[in-house]
Residue, then its C-alpha position, 0 to 999 in steps of 0.5 A: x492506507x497508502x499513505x502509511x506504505x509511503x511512510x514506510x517506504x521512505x523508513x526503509x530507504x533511510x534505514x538502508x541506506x544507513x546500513x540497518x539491511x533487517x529494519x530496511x527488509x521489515x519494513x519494505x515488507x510491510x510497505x509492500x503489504x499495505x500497498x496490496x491491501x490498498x490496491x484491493x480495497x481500490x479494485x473492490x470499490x471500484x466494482x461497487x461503483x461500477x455496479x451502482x452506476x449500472x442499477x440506475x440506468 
């Protein structure tokens, strides 16, 4: 999933750079979006490692 908010990140760096502002914010936006949704995926993983690791000691 981080690698799709990559791709669309650079998507929209080249769209605003060419000048295309409403295709740059859209999907700037949804770059942003996936981050997040990667970022909590990372952070709700991690708890459930750190849970596991301390049922075994």
């Amino acid at each position: 999933m981080l690698k799709w908010a990559l791709i669309f990140l650079v998507i929209s760096l080249v769209s605003g750079f060419l000048g295309f502002s409403g295709i740059s914010a859209a999907t700037a936006g949804i770059a942003k979006l996936l981050f997040y949704i990667a970022l909590v995926i990372f952070l709700i993983f991690l708890v459930l490692a750190l849970m596991a690791g301390s049922a075994i000691f």
